[in-house]
N, CA, C and O atoms as a MOPAC input file, in Angstrom:
PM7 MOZYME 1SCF
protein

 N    -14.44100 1    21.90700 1  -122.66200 1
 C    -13.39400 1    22.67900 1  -123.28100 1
 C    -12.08500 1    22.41100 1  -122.53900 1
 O    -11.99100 1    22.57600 1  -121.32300 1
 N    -11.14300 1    22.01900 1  -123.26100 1
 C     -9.83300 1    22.07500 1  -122.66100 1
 C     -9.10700 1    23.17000 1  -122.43600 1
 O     -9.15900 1    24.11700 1  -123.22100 1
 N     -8.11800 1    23.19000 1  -121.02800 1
 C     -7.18900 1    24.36700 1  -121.25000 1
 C     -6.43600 1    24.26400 1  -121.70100 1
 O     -6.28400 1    23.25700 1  -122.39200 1
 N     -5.61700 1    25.07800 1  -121.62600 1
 C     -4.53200 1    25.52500 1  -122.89800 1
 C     -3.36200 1    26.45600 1  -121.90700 1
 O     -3.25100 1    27.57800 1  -121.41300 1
 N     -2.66100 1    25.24500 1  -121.99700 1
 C     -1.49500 1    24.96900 1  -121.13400 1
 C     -0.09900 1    26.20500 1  -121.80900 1
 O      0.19500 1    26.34600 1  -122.99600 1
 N      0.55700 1    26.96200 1  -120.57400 1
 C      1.51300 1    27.77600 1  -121.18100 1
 C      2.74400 1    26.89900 1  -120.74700 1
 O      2.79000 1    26.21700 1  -119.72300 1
 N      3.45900 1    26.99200 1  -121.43100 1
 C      4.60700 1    26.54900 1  -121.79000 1
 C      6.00600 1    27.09100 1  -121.86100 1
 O      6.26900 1    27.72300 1  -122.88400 1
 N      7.27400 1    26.91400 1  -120.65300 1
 C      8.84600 1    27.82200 1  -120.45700 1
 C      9.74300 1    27.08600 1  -120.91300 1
 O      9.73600 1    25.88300 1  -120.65300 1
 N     10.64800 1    27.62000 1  -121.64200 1
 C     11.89500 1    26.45400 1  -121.79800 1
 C     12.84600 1    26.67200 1  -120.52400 1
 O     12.77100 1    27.73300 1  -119.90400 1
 N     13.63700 1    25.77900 1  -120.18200 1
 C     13.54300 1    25.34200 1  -119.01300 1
 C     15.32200 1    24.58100 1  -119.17800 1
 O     15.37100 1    23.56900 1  -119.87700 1
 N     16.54800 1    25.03600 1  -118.60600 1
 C     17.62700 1    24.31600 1  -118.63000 1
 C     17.80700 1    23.74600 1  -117.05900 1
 O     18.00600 1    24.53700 1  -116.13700 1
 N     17.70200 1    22.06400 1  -116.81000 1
 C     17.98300 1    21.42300 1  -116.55000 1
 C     18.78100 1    20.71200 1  -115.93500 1
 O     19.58400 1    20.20400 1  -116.71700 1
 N     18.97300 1    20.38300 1  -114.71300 1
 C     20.50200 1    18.98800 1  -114.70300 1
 C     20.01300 1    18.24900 1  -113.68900 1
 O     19.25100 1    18.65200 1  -112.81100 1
 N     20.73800 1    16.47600 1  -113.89600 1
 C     20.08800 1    15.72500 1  -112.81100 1
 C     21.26000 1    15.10800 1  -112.72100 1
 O     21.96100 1    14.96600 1  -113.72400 1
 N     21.61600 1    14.68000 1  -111.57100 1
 C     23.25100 1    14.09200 1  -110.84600 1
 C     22.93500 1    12.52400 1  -111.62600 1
 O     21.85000 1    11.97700 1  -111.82200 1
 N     24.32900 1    12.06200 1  -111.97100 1
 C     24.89500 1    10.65100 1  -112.21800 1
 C     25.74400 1    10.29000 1  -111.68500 1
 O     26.55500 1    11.03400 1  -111.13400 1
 N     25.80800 1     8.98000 1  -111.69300 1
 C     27.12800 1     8.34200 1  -111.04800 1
 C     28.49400 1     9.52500 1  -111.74200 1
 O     28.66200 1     9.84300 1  -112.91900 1
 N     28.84600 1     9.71600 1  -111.20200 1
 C     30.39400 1    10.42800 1  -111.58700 1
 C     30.31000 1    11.55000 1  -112.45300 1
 O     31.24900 1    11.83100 1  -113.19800 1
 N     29.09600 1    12.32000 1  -112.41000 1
 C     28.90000 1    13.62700 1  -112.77400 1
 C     27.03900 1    13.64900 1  -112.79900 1
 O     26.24500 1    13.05700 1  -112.06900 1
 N     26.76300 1    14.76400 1  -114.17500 1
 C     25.84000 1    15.42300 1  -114.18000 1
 C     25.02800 1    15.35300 1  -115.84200 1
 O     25.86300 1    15.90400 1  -116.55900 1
 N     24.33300 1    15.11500 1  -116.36700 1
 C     23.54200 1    15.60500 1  -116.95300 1
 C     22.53400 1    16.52800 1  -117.44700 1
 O     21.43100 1    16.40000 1  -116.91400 1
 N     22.63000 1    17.30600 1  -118.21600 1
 C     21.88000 1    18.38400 1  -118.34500 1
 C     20.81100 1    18.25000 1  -119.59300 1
 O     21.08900 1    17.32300 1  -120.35300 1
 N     19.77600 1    18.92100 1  -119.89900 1
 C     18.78900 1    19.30700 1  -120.79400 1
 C     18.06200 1    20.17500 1  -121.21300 1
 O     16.94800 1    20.02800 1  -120.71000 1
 N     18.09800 1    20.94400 1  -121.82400 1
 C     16.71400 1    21.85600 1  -121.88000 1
 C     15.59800 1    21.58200 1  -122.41400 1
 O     15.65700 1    21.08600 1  -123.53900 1
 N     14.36300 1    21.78700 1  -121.85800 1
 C     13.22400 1    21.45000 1  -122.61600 1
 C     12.18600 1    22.52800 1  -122.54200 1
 O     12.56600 1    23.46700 1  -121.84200 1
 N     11.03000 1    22.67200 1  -123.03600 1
 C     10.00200 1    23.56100 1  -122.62200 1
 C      9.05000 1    22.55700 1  -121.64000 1
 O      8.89800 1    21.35200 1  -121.84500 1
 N      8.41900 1    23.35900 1  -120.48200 1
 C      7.88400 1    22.51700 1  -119.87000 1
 C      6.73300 1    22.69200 1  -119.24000 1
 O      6.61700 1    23.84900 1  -119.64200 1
 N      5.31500 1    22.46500 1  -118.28300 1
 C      4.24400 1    23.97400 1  -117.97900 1
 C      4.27200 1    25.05500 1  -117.38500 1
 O      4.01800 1    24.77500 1  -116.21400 1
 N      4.42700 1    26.12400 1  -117.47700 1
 C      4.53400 1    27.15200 1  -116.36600 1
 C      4.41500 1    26.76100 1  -115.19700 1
 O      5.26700 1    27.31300 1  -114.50100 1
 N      3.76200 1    26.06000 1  -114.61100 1
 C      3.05000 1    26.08400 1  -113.46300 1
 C      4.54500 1    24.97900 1  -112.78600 1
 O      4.82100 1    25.17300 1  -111.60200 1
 N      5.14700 1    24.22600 1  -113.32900 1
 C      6.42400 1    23.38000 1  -113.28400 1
 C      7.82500 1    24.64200 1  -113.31300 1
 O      8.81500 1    24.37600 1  -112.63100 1
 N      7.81500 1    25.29400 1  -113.71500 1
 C      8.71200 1    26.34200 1  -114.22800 1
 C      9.75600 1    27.27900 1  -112.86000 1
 O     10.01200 1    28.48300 1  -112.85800 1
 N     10.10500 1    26.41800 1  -112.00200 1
 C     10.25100 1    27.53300 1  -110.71600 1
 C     11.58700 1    26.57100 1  -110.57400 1
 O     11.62300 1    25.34600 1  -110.68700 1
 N     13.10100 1    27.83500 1  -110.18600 1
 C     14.22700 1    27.46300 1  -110.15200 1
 C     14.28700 1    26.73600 1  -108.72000 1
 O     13.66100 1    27.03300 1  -107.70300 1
 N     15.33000 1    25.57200 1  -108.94900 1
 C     15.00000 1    24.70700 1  -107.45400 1
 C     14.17700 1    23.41300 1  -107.63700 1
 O     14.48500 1    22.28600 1  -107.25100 1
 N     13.15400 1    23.77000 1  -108.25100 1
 C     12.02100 1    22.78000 1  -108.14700 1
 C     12.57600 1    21.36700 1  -109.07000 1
 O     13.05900 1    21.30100 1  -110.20000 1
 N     12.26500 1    20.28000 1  -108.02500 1
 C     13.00000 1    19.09700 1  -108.45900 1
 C     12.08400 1    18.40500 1  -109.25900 1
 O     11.05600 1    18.56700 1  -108.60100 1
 N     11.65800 1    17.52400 1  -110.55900 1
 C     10.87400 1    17.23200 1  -111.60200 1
 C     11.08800 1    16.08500 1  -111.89200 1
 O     12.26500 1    15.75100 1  -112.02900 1
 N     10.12700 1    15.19500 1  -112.06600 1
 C     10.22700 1    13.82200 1  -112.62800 1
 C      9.89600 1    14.09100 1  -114.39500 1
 O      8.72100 1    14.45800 1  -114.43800 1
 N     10.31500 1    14.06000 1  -115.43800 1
 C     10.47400 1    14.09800 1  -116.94400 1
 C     10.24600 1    12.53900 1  -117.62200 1
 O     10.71200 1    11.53900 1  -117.07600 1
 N      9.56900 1    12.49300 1  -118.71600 1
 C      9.81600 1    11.51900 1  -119.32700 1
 C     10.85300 1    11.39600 1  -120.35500 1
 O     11.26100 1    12.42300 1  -120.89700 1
 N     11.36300 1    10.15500 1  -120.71000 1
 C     12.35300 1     9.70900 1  -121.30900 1
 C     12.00200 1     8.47700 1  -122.34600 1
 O     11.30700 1     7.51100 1  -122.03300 1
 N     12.53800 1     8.66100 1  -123.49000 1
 C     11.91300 1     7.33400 1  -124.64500 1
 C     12.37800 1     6.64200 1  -124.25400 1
 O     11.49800 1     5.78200 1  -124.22200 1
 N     13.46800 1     6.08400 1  -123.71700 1
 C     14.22900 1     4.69900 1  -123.29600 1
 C     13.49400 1     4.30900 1  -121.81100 1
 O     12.81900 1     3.28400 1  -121.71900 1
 N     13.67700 1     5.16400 1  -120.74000 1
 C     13.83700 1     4.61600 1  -119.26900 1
 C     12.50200 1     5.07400 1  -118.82400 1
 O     12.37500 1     5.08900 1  -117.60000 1
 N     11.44700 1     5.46200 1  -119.53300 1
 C     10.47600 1     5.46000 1  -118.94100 1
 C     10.41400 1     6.91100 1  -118.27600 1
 O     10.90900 1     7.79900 1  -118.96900 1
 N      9.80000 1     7.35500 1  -116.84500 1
 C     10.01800 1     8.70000 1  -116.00700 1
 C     11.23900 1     8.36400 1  -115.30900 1
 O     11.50800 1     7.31800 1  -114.71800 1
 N     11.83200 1     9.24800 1  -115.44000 1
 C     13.34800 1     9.91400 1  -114.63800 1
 C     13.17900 1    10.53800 1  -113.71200 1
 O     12.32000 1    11.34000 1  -114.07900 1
 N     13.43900 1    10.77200 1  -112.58200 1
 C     13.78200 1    11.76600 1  -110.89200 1
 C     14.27200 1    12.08400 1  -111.04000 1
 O     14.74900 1    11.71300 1  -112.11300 1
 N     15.05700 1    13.29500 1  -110.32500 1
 C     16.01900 1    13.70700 1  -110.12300 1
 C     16.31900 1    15.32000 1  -110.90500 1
 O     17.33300 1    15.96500 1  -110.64000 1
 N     15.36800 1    15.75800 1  -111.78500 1
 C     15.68200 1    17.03800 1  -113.11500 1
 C     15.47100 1    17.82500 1  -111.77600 1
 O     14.59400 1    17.62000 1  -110.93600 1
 N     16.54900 1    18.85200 1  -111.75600 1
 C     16.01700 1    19.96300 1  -110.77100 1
 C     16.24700 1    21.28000 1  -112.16800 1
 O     17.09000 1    21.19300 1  -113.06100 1
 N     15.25500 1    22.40100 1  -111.99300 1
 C     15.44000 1    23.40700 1  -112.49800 1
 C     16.61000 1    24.78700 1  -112.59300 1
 O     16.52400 1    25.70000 1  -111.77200 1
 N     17.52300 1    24.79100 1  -113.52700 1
 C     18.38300 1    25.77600 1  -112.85100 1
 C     18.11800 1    26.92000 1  -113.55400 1
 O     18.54000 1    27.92100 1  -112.97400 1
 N     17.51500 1    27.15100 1  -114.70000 1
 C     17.17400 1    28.37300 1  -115.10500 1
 C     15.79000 1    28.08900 1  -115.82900 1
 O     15.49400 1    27.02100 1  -116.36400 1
 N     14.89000 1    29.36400 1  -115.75000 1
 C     13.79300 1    29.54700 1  -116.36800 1
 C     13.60400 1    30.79600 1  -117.01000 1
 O     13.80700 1    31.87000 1  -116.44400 1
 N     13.03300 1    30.62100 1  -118.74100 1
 C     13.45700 1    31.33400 1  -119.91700 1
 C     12.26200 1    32.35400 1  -119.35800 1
 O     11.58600 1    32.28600 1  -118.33100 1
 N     12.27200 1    33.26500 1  -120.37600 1
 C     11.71500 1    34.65400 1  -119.82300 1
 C      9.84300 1    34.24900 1  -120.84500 1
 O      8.67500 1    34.51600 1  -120.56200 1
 N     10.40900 1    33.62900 1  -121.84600 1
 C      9.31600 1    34.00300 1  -123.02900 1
 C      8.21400 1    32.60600 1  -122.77900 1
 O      8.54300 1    31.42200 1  -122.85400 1
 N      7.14600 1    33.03100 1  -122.53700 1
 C      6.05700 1    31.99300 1  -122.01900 1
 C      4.97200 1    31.62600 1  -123.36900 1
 O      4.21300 1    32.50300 1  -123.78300 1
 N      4.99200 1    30.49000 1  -123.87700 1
 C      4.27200 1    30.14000 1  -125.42900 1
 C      3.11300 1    29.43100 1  -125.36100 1
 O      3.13900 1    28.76400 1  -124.32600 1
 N      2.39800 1    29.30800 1  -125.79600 1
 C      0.94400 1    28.94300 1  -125.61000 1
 C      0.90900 1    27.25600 1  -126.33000 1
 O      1.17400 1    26.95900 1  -127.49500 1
 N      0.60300 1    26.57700 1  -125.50200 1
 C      1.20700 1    25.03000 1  -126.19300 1
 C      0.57000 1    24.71100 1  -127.62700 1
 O      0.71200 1    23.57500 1  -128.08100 1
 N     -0.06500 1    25.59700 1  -128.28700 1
 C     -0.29100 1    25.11500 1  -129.78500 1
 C      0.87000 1    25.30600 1  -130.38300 1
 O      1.38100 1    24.72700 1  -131.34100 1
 N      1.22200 1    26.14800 1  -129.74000 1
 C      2.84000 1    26.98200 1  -130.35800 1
 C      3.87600 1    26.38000 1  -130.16600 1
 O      4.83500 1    26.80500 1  -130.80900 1
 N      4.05400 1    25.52900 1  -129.50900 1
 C      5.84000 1    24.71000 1  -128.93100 1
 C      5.98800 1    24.52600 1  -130.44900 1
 O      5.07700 1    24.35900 1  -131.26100 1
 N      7.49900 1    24.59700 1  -130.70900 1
 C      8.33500 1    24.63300 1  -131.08000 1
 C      8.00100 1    22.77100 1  -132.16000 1
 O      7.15900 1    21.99800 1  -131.70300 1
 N      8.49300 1    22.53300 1  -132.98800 1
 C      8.65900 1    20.77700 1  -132.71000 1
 C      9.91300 1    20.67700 1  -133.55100 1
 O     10.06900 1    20.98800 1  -134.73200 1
 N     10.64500 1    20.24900 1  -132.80900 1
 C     11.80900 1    19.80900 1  -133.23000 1
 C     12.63200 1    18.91500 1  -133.84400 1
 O     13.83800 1    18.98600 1  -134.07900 1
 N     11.65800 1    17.88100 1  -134.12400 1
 C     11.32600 1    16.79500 1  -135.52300 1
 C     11.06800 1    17.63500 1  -136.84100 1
 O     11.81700 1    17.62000 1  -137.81800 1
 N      9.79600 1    18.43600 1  -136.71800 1
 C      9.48200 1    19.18700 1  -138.17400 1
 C     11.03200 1    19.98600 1  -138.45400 1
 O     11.74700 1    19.61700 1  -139.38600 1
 N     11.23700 1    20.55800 1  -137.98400 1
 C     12.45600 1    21.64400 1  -137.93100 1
 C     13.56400 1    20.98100 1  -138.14500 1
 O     14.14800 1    21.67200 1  -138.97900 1
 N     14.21200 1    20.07600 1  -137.91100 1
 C     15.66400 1    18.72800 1  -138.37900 1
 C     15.13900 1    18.23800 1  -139.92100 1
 O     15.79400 1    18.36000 1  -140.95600 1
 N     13.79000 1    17.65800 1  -139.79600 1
 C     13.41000 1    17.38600 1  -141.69000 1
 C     13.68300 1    18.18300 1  -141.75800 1
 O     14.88200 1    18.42200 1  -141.61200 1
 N     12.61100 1    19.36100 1  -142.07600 1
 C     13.38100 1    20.78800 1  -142.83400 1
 C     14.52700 1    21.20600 1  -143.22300 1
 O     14.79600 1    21.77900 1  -144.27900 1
 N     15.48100 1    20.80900 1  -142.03200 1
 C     17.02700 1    21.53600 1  -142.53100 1
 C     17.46100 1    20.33200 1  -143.29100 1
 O     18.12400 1    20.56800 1  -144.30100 1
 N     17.25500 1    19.27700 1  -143.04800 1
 C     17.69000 1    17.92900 1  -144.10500 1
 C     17.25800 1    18.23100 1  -145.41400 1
 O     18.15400 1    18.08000 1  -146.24500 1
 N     15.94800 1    18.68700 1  -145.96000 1
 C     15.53300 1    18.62100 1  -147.24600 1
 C     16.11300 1    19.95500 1  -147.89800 1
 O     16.32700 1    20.04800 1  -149.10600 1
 N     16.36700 1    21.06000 1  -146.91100 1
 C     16.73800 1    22.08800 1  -147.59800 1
 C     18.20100 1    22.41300 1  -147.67500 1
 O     18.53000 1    23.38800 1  -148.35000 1
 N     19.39200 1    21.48900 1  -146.87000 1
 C     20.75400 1    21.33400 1  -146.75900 1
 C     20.94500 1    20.04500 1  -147.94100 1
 O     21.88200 1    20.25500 1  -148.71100 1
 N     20.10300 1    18.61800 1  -148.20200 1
 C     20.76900 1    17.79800 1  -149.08000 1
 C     20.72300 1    16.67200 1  -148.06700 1
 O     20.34600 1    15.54700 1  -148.39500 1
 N     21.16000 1    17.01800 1  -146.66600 1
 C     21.14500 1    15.80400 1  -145.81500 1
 C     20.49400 1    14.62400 1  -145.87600 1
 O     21.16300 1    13.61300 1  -145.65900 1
 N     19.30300 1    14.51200 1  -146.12900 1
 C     18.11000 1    13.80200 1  -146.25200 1
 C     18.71000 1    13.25100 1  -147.56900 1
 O     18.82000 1    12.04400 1  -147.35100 1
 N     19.24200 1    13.55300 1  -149.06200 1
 C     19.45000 1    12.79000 1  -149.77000 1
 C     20.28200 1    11.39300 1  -149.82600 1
 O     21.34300 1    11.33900 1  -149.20600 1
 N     19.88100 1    10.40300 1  -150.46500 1
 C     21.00800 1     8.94800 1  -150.32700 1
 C     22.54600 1     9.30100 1  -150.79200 1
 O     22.73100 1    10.01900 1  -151.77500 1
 N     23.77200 1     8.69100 1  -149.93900 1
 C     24.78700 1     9.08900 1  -150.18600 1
 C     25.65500 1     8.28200 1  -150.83700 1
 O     25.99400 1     7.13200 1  -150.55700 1
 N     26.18400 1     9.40600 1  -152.27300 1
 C     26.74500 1     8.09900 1  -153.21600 1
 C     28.11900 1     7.62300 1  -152.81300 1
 O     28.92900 1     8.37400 1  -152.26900 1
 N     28.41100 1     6.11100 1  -153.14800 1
 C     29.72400 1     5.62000 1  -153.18600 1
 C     30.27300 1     6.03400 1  -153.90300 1
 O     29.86300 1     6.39900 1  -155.00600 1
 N     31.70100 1     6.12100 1  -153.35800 1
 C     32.94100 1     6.42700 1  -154.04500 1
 C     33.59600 1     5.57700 1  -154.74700 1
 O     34.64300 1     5.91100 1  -155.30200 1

């Protein structure tokens, strides 16, 4: 039987050349502690160093439950028009 991982959203920042980057993501509880410095994955660069935690959300979700934020962008596309082909003028 697998566990069943809880899940914080989680705002973010990791230093760059000549500033800062930030993110929020949800991430495991057990990862979830302000301070704590985090290696994250990334679609382009592979794992990233450097994410330190600067705030952690109050509401803790049970990972069947995360959020997905692909389904939710279709959605507002099919129900805004976005998603339709756009005619020339």
């Amino acid at each position: 039987m697998s566990r069943n991982v809880k899940y914080v959203q989680c705002a973010m920042r990791r230093s760059i050349a000549g500033g800062s980057v930030r993110t929020t993501s949800y991430i495991p509880q057990e990862f979830a502690k302000v301070g704590r410095v985090l290696r994250l994955r990334d679609d382009n660069a592979g794992w990233v160093d450097g994410w330190v935690v600067e705030c952690v959300g109050d509401v803790i979700v049970e990972g069947d439950q995360l959020p997905d934020s692909h389904k939710a962008i279709k959605n507002h596309r099919k129900s805004t028009g976005d998603s339709a082909p756009r005619l020339l003028a």
